[in-house]
C-alpha positions in Angstrom: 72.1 145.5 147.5 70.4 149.2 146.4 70.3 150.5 143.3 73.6 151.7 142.7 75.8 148.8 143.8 73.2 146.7 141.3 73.9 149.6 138.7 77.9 149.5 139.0 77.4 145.6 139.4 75.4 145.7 135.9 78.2 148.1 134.2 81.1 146.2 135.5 79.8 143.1 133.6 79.4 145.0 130.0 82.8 146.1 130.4 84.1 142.5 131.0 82.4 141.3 127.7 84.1 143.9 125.4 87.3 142.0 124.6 84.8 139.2 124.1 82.8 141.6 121.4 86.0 142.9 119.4 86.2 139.2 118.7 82.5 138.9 117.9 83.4 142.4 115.5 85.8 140.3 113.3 83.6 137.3 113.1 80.5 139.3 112.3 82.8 141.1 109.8 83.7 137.7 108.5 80.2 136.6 107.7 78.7 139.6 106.3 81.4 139.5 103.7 80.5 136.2 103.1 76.7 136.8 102.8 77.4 140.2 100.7 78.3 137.9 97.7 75.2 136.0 97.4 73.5 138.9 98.1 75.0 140.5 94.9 74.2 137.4 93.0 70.4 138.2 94.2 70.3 142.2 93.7 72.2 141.2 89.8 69.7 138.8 88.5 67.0 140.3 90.0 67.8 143.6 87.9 68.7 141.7 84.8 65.7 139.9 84.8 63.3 143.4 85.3 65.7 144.0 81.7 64.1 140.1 80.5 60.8 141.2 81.7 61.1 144.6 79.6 61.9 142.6 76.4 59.1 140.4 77.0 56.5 142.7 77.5 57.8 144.5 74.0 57.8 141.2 71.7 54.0 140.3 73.2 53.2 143.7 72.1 54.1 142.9 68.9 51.7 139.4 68.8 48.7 140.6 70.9 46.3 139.9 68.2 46.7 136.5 68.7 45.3 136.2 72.1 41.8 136.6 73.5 40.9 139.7 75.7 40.5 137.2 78.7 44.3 135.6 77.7 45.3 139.7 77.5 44.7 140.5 80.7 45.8 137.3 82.3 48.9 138.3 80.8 49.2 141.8 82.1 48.5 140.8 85.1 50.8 138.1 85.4 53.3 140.8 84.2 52.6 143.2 86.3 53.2 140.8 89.3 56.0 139.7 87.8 57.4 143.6 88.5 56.1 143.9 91.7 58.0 141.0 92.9 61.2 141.8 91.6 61.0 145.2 92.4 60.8 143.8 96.2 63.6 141.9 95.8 65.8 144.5 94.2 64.4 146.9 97.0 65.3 144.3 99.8 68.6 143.3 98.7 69.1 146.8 98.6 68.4 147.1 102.1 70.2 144.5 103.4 73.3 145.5 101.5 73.0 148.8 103.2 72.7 147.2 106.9 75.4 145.0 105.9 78.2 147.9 104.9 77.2 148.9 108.6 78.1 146.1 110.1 81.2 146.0 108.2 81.9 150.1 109.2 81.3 149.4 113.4 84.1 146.3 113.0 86.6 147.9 111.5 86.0 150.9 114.4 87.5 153.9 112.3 86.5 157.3 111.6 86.1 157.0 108.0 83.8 160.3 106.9 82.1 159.6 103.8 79.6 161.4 102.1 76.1 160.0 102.9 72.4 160.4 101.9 71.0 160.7 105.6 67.3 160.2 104.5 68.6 156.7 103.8 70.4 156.2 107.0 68.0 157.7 108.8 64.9 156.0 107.6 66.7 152.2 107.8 68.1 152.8 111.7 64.8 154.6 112.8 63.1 151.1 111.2 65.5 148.9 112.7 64.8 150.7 116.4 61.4 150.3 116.1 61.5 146.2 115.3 64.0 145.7 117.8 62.5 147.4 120.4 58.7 145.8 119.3 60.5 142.7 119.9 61.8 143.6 123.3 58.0 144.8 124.2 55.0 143.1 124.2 51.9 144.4 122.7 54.3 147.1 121.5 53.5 148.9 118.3 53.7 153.0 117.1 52.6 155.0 114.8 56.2 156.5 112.8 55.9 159.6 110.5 58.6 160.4 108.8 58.9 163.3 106.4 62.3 163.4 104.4 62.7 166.7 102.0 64.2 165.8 98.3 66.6 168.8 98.6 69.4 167.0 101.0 72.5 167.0 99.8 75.2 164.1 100.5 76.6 164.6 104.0 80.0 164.2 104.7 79.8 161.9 108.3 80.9 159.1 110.1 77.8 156.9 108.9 78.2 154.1 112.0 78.4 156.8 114.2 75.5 159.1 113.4 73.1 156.1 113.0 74.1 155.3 116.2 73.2 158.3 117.5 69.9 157.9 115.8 69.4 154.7 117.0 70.2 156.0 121.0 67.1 158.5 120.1 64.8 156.5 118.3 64.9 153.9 121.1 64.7 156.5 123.6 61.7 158.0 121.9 59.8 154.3 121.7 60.6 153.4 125.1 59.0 156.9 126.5 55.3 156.1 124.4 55.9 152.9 125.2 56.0 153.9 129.2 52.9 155.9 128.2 50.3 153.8 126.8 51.4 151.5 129.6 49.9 154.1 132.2 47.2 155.4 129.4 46.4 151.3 128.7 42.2 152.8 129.0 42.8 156.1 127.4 42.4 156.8 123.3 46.3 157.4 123.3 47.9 156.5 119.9 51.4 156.6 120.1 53.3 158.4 117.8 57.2 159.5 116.8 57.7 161.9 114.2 60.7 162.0 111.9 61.5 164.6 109.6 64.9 165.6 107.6 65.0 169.1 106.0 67.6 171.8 105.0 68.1 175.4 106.2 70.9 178.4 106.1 73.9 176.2 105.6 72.2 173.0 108.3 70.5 170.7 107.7 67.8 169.2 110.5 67.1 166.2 112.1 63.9 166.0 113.9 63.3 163.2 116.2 59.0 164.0 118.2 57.2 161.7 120.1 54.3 162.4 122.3 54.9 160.1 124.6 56.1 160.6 128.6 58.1 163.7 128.5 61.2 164.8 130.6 60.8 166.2 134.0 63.1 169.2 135.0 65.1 166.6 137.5 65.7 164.9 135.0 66.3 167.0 132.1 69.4 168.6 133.7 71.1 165.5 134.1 70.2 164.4 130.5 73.6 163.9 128.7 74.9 162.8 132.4 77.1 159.2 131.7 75.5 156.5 133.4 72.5 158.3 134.4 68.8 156.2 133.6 65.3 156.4 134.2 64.9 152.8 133.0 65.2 149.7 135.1 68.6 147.5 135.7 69.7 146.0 132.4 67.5 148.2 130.1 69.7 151.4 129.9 73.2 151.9 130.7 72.7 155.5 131.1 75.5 156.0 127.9 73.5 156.2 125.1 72.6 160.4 124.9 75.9 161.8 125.7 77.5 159.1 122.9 75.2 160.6 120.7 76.0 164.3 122.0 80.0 163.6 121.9 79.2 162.3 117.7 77.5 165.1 117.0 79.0 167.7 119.1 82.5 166.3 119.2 83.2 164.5 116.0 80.6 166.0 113.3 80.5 170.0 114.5 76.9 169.5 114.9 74.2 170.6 117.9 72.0 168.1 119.8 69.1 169.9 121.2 66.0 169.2 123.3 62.3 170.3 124.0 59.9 168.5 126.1 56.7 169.0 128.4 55.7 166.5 130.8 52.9 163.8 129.6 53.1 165.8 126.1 56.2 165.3 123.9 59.5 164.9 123.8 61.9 166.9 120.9 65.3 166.3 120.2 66.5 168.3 117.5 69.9 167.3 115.5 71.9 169.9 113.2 74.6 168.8 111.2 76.6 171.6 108.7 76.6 171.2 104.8 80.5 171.3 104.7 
């Protein structure tokens, strides 16, 4: 069987499981809303008791005299783990509360637009692509440097569908150092994807830079080709850059664009409009 037949073979079976995945949709929708009340429950108290915390720290103010130096600084320290830890928590709940309204966007499968900060989207799926792929990978690991300017504005998108576009990128960009450092296993190489968010004349950018494989000119003109792959059978469907072009392009009014040199880096460039 060559390549092809395997490939159409491969693609035939992922369509067959996606009347079994619209059911998965509404379970998964199911249990996050179950989990998101917990959850609550854990982002609540943990806030409240940073609020406890505050009016503790104030009434020991008030009888410090009373304690030794050495009982002092137990204390402080003892209080200022005490605000590391719920700081975590609050920041954590936070987190998954955020993964867990995306889950609850991609199953209800509509084009709700709603005003977004992308450094936030951007930074949790470019985090989530990197674990998921490290878990696919052995050995796998990368340096990410991401560089978000303050100035960014809520964005008025389709927040399942633009961090899925991120997500095609990110994955892409991991996969190509990955591929690297494979054939560099004896070189100094270090791995690295860049990330960077800033806004300019009415736009505002999203950079995605590795310096990993690059894109050859064969294949660079068949880039946002549907079904076309580098990668082997059953790691790449060959859909996930022209999805991401049609959400940009299509449904946001955006530009998808890329630069690359061979062995050097690859750049893909997102713009999205302020209004």
């Amino acid at each position: 069987m060559n390549d092809l037949s395997k490939r159409i073979e491969y693609l035939e079976k992922q369509i067959s499981q996606q009347e079994k995945l619209a059911s998965l949709g509404m379970l998964s929708a199911g249990i996050v809303h179950e989990i998101q009340n917990p959850l609550n429950f854990v982002i609540n108290f943990s806030k409240l008791s940073s609020k406890l915390l505050k009016d503790m720290e104030e009434v020991l103010s008030e009888v410090q005299e009373a304690f030794s130096e050495a009982s002092k600084e137990e204390i402080n320290d003892i209080l200022s783990d005490l605000k590391n830890n719920i700081a975590k928590i609050e920041e954590n709940g936070n987190r998954v509360s955020n993964i867990i309204r995306g889950i609850l966007l991609y199953s209800r499968g509509k084009d709700d637009y709603t005003p977004t900060d992308l450094r936030e989207l951007v930074h949790e799926y470019i985090w989530l692509s990197y674990h998921a792929v490290k878990a696919g990978y052995k050995n796998f690991n990368v340096s990410i440097q991401e560089d978000y300017k303050e100035d960014i504005p809520l964005l008025n998108i389709i927040p399942q569908d633009v961090s899925r576009a991120v997500l095609n990128i990110m994955n892409n960009a991991c996969y190509a150092v990955y591929s690297k450092l494979k054939a560099d296993s004896e070189t100094s190489y270090s791995p690295t994807i860049k990330v960077s968010i800033k806004k300019e004349e009415g736009k505002v950018y999203l950079v995605i830079e590795d310096n990993g494989t690059g894109i050859p000119d064969d294949v660079y003109e068949k880039l946002y080709t549907p079904f076309f792959t580098t990668k082997p059978i059953g790691e790449g469907t060959g859909l996930g850059l022209s999805i991401s072009k049609s959400i940009i392009e299509g449904k946001h009014n955006g530009t998808i664009e890329v630069e690359t040199k061979v062995n050097e880096f690859t750049r893909f460039t997102i713009s999205l409009p302020l209004s």
